[in-house]
N, CA, C and O atoms as CSV, one atom per row, in Angstrom:
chain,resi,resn,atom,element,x,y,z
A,1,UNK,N,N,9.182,-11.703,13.064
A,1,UNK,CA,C,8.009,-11.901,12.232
A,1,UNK,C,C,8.456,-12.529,10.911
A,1,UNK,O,O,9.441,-12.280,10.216
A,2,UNK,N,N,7.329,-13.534,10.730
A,2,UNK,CA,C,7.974,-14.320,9.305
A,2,UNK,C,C,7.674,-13.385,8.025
A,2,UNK,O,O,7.116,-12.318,8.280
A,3,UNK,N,N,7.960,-13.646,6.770
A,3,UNK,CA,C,7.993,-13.153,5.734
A,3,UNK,C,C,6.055,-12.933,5.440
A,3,UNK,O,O,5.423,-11.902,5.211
A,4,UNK,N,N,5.492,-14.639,5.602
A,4,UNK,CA,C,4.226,-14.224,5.657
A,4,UNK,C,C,3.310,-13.776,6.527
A,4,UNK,O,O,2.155,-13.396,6.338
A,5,UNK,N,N,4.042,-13.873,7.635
A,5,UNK,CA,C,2.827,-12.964,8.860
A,5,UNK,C,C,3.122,-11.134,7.965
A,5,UNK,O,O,2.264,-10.252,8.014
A,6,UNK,N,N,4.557,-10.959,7.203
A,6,UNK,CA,C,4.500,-9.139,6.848
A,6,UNK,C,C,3.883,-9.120,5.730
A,6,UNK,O,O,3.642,-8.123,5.050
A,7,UNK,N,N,3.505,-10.641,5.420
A,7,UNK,CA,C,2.524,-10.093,4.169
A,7,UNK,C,C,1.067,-10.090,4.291
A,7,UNK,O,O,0.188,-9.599,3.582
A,8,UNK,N,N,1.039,-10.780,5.394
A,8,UNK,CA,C,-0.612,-10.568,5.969
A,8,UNK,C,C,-1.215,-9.217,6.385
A,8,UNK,O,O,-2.241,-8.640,6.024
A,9,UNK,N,N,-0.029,-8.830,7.457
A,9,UNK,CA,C,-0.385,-7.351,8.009
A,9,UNK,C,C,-0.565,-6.437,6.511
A,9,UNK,O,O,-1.564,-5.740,6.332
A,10,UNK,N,N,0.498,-6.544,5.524
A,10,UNK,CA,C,0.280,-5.720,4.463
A,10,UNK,C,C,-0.787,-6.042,3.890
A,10,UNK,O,O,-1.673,-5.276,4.267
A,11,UNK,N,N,-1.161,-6.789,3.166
A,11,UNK,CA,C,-2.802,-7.231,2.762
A,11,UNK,C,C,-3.748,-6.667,3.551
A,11,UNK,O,O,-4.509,-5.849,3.034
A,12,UNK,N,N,-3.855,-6.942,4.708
A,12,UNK,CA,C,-5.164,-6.466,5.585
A,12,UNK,C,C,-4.819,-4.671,5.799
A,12,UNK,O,O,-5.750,-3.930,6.115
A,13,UNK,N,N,-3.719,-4.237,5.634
A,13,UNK,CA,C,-3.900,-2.886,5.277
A,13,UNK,C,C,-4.065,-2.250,4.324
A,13,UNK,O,O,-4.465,-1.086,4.341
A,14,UNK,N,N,-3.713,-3.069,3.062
A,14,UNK,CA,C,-4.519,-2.890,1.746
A,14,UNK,C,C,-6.063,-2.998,1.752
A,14,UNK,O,O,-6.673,-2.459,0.829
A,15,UNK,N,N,-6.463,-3.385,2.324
A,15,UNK,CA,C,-7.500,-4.673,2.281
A,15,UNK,C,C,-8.834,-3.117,2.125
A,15,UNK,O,O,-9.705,-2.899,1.283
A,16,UNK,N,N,-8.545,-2.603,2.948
A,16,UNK,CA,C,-9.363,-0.813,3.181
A,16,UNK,C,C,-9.384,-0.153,2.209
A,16,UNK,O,O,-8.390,-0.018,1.495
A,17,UNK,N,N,-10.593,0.434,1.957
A,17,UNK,CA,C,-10.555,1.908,0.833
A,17,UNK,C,C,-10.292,2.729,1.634
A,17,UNK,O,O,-9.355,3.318,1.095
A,18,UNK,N,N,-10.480,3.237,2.650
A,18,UNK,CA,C,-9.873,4.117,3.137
A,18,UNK,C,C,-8.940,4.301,3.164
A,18,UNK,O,O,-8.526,5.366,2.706
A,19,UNK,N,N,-8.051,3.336,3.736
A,19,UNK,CA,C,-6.492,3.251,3.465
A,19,UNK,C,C,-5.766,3.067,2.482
A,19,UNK,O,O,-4.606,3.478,2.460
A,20,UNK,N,N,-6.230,2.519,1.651
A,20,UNK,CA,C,-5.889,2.446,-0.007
A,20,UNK,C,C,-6.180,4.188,-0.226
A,20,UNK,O,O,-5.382,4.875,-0.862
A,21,UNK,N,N,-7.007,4.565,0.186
A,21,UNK,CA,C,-7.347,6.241,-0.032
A,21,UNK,C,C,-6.395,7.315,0.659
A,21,UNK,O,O,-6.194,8.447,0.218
A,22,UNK,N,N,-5.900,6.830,1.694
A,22,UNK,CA,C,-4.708,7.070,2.458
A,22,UNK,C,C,-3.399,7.080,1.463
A,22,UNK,O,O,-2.640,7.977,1.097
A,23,UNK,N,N,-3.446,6.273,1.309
A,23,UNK,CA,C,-1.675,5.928,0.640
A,23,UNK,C,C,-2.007,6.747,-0.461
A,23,UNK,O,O,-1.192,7.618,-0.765
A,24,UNK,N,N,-3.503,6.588,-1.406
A,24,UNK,CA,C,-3.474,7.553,-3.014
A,24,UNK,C,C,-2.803,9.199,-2.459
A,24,UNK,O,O,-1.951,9.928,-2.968
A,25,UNK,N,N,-3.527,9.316,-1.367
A,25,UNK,CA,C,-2.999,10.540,-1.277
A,25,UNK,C,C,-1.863,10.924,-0.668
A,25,UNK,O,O,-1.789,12.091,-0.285
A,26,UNK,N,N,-0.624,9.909,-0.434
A,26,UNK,CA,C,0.792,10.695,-0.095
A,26,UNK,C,C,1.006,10.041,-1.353
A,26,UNK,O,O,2.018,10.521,-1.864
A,27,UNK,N,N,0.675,9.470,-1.819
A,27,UNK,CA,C,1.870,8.944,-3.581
A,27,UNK,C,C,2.783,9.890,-4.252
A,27,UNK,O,O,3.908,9.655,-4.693
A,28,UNK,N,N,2.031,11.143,-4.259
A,28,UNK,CA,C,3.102,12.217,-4.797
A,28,UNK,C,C,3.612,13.049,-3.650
A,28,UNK,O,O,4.691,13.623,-3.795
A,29,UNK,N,N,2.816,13.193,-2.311
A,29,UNK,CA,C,3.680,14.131,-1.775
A,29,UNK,C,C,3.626,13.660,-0.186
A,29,UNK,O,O,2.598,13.092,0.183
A,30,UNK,N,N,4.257,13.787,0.376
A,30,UNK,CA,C,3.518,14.377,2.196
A,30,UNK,C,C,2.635,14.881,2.546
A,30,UNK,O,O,2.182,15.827,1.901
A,31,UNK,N,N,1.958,14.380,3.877
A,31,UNK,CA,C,1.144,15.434,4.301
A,31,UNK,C,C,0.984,15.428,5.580
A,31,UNK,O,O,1.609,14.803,6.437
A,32,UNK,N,N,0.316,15.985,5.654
A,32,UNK,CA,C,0.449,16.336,7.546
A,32,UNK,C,C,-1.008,15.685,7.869
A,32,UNK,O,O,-1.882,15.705,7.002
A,33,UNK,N,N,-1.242,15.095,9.177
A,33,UNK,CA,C,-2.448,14.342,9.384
A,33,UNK,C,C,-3.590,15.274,9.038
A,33,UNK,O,O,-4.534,15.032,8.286
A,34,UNK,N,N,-3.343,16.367,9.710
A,34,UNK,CA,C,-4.791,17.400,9.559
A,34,UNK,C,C,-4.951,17.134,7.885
A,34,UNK,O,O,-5.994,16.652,7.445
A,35,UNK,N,N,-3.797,17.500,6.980
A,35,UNK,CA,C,-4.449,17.676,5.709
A,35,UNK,C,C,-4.793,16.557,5.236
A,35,UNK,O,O,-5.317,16.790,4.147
A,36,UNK,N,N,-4.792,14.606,5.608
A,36,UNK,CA,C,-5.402,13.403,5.350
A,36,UNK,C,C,-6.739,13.431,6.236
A,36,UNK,O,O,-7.679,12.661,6.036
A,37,UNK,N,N,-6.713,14.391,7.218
A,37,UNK,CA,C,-7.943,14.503,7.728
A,37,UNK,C,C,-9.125,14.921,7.300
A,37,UNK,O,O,-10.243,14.430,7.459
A,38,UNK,N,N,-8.677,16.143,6.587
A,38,UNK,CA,C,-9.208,16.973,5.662
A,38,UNK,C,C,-9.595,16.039,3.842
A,38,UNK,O,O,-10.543,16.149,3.065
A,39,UNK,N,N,-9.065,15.685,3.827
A,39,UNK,CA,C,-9.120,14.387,2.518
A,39,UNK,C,C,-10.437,13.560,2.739
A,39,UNK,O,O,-11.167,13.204,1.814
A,40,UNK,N,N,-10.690,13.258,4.245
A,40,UNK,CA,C,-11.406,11.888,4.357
A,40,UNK,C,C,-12.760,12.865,5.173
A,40,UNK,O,O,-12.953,12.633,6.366
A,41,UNK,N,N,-13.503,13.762,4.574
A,41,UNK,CA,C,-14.515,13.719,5.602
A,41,UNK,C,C,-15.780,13.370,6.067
A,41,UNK,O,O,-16.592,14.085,6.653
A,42,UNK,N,N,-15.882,11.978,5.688
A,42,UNK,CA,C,-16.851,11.098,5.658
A,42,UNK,C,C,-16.488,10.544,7.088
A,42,UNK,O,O,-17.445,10.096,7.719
A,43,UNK,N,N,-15.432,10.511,7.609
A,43,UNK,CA,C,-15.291,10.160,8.717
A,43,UNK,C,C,-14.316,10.792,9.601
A,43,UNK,O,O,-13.352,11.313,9.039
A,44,UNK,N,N,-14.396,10.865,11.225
A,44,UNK,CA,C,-13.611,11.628,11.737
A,44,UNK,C,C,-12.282,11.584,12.293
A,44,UNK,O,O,-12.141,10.369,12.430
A,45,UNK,N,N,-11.640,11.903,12.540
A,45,UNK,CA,C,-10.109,11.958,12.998
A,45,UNK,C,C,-9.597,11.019,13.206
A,45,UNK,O,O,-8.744,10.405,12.564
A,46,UNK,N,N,-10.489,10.658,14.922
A,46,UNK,CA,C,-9.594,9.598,15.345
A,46,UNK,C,C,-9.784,7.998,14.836
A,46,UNK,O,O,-9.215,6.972,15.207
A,47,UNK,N,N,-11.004,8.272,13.662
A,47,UNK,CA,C,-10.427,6.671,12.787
A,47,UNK,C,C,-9.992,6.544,11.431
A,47,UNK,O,O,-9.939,5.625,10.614
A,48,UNK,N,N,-9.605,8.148,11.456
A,48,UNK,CA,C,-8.572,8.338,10.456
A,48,UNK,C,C,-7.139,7.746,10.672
A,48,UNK,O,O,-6.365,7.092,9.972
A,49,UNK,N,N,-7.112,8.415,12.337
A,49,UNK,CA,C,-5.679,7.935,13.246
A,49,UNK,C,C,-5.693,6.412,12.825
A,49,UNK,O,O,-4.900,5.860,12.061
A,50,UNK,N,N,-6.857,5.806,13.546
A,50,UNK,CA,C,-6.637,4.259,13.634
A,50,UNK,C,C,-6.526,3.575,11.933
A,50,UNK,O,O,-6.220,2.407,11.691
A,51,UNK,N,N,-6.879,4.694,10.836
A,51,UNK,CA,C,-6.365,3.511,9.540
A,51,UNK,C,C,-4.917,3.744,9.749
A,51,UNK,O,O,-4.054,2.881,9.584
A,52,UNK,N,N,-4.743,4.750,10.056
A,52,UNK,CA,C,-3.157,5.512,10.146
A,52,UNK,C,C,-2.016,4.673,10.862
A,52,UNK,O,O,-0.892,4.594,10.366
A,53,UNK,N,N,-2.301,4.153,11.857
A,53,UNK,CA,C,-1.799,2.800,12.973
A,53,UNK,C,C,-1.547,1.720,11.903
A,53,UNK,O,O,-0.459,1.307,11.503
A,54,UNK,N,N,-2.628,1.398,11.575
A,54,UNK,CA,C,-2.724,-0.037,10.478
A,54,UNK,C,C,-1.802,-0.111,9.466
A,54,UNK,O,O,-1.339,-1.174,9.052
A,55,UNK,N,N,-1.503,1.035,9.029
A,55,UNK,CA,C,-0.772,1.382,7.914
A,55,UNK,C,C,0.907,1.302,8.618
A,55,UNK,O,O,1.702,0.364,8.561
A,56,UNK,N,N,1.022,2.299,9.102
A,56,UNK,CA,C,2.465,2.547,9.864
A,56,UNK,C,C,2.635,1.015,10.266
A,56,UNK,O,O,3.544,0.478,9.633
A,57,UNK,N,N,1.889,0.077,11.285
A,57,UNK,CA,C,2.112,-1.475,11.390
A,57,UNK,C,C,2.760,-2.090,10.450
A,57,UNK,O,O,3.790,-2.715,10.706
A,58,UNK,N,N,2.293,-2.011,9.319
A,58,UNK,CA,C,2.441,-2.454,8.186
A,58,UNK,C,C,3.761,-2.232,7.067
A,58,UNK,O,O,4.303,-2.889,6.178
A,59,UNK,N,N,3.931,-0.660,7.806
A,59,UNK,CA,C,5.468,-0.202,7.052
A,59,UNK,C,C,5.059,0.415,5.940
A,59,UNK,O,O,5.923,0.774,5.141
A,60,UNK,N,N,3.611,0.674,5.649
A,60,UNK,CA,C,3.710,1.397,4.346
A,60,UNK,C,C,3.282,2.712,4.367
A,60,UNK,O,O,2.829,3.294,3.381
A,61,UNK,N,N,3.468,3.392,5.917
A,61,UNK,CA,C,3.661,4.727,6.155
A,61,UNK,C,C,4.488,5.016,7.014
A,61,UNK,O,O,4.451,4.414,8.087
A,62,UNK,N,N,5.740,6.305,6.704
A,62,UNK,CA,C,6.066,6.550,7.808
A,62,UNK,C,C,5.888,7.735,8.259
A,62,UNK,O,O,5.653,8.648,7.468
A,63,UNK,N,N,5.972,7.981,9.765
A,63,UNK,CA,C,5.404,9.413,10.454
A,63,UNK,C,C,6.788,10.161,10.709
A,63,UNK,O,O,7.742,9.444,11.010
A,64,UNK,N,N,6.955,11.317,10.632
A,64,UNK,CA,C,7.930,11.956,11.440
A,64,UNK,C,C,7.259,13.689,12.194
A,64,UNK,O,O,6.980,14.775,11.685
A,65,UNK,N,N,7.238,13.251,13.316
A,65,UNK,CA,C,7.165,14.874,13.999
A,65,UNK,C,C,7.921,15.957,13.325
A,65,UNK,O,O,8.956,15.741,12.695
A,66,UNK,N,N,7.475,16.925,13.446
A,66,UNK,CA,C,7.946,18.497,13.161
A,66,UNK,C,C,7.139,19.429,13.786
A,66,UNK,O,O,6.095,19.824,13.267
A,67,UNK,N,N,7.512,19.785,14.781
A,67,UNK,CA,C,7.276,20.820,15.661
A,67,UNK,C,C,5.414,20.136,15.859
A,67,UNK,O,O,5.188,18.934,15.996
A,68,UNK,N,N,4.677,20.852,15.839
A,68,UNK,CA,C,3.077,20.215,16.463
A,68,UNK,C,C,2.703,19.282,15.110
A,68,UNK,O,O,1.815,18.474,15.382
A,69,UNK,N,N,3.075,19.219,14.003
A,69,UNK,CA,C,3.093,18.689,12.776
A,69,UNK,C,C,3.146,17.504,12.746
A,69,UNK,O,O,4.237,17.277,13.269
A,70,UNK,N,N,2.301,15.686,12.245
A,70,UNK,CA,C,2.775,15.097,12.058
A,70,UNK,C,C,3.095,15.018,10.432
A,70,UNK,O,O,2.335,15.640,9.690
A,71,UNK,N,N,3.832,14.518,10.045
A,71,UNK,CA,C,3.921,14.390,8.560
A,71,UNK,C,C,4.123,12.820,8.038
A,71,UNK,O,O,4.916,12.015,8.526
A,72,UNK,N,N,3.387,12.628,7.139
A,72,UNK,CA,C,3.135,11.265,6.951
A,72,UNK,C,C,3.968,11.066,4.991
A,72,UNK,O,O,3.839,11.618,3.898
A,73,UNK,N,N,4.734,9.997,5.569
A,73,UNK,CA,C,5.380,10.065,4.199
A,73,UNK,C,C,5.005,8.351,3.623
A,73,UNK,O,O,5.300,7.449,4.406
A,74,UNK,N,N,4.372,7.976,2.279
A,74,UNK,CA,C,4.414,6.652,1.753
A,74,UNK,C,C,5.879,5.709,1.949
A,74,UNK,O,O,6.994,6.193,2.141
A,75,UNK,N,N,5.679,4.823,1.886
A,75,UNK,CA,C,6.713,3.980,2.094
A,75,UNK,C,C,6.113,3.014,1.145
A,75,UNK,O,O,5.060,2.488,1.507
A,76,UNK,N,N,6.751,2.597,-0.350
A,76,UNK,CA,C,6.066,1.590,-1.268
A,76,UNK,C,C,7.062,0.767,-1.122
A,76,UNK,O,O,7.364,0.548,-2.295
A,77,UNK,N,N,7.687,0.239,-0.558
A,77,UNK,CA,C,8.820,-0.777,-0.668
A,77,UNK,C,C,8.296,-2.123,-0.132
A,77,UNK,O,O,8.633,-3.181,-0.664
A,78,UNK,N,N,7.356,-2.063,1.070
A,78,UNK,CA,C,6.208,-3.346,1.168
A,78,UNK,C,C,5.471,-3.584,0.201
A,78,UNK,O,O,5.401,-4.729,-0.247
A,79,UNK,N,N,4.848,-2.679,-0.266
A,79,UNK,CA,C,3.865,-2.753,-2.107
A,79,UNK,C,C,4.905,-3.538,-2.528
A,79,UNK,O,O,4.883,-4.763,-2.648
A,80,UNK,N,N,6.116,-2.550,-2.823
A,80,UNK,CA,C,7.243,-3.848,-4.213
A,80,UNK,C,C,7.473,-5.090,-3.795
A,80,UNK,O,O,7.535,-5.996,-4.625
A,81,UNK,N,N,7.673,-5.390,-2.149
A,81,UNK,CA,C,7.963,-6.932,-2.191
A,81,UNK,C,C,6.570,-7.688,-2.544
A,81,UNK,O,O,6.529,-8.827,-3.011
A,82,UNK,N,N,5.572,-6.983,-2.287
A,82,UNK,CA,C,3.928,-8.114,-2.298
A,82,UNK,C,C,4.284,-8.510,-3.939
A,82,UNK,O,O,4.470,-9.653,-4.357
A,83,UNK,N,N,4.314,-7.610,-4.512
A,83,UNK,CA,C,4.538,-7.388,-6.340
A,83,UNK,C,C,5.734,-8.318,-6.613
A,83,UNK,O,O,5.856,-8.819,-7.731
A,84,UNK,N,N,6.422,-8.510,-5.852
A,84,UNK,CA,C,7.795,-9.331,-6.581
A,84,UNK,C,C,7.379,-10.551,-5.893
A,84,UNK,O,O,7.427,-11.463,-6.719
A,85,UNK,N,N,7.009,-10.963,-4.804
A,85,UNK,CA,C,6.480,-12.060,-4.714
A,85,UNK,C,C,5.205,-12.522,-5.535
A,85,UNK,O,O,5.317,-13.720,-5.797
A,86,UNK,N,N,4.322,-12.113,-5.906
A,86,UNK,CA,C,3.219,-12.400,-6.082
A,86,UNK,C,C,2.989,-12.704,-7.127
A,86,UNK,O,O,2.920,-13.796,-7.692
A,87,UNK,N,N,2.714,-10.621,-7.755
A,87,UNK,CA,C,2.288,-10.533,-8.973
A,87,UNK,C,C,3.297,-10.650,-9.901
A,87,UNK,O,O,2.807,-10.655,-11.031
A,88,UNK,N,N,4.853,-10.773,-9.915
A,88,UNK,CA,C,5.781,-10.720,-10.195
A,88,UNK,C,C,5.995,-12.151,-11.051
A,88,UNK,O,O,6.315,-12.218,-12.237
A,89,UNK,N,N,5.695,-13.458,-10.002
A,89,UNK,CA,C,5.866,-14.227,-10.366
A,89,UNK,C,C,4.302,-14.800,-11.576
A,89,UNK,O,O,4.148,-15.501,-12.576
A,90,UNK,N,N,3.717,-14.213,-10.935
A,90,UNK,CA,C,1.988,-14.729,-11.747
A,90,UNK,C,C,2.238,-14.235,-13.176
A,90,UNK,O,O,1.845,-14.929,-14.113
A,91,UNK,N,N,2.936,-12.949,-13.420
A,91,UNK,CA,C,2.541,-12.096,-14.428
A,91,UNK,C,C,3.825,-13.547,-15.667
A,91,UNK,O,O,3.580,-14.099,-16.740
A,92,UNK,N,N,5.032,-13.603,-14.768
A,92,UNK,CA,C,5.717,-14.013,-15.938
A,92,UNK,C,C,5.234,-15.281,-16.123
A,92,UNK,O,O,5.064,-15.597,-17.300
A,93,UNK,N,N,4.949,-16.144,-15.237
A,93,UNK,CA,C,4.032,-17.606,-15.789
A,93,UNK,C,C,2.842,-17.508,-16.632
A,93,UNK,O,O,2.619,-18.352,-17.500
A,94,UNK,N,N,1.843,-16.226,-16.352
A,94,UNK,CA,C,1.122,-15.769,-17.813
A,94,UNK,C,C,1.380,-15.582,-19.191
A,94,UNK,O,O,0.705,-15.689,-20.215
A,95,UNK,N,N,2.640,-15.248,-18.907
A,95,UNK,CA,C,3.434,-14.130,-20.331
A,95,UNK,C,C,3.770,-15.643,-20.951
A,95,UNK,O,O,3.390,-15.996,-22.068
A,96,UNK,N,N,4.762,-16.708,-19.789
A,96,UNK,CA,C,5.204,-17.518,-20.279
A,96,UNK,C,C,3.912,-18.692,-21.403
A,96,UNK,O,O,4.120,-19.187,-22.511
A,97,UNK,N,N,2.754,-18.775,-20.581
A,97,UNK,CA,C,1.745,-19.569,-20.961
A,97,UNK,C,C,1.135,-19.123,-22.436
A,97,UNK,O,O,0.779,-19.849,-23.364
A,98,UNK,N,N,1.137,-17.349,-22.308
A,98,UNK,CA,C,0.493,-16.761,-23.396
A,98,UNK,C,C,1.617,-16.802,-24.636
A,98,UNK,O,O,0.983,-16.734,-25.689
A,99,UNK,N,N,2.818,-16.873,-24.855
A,99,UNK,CA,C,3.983,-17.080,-25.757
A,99,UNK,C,C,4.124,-18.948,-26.099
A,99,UNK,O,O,4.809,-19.416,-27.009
A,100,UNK,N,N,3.540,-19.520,-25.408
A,100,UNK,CA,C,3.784,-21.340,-26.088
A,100,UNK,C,C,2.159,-21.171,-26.532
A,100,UNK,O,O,1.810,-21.568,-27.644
A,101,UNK,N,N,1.091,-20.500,-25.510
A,101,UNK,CA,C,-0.231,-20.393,-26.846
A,101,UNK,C,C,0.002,-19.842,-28.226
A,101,UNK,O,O,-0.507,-20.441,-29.173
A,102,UNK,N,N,0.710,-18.777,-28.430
A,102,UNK,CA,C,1.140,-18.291,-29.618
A,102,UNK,C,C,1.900,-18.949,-30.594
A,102,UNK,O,O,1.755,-18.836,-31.811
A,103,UNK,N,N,2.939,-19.830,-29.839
A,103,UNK,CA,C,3.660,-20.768,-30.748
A,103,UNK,C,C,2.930,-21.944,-31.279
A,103,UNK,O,O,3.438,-22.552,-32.222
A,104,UNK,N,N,1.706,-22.369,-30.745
A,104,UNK,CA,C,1.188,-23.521,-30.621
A,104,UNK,C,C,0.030,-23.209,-31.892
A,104,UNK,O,O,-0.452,-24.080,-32.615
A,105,UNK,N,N,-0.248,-21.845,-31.948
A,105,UNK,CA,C,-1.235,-21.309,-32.805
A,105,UNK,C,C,-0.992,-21.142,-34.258
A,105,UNK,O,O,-1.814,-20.966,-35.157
A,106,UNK,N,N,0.930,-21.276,-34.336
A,106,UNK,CA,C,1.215,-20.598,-35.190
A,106,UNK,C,C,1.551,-18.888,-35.823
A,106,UNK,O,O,2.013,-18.609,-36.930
A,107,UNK,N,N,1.159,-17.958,-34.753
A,107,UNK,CA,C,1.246,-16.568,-34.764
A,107,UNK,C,C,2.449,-16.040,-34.579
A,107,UNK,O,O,2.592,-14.817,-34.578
């Protein structure tokens, strides 16, 4: 898979509030599906599962069994490459644009 087909899959799993609602809630810790189940109950399980697929695809969750337990841990290291490609580069061509406006202003 090329660099931008893993940034597509990551986008389109951003792309969800749900799943964006997913990831808010392992940011600080683990959890076990029942308790992301329990998080989301506007909707039921098994398309909790299926944001859950989308995500893991994507690499920005990972699962590990423990006994009947799944436990779902964040993985932000796809977030940091979107950010170092992206916003990484946007932010310093801003900074750069907004520092020759300043010089240009006199400030």
């Amino acid at each position: 898979m090329s660099s931008d087909d893993d940034s597509d899959v990551i986008f389109k799993a951003l792309a969800d509030r749900k799943r964006r609602a997913i990831l808010d809630a392992l940011k600080d810790e683990p959890k076990t599906t029942g308790q992301l189940v329990a998080l989301l109950p506007q909707i039921d399980r098994c398309t909790v599962m299926q944001h859950m697929k989308v995500l893991e695809t994507a690499g920005l969750i990972v699962a590990r069994k423990e006994g009947r337990e799944r436990w779902n841990y964040l993985n932000a290291l796809p977030i940091k490459s979107i950010h170092d490609r992206w916003i990484g580069d946007y932010a310093r061509s801003a900074a750069g644009l907004m520092s020759r406006l300043e010089e240009e202003l006199g400030h």
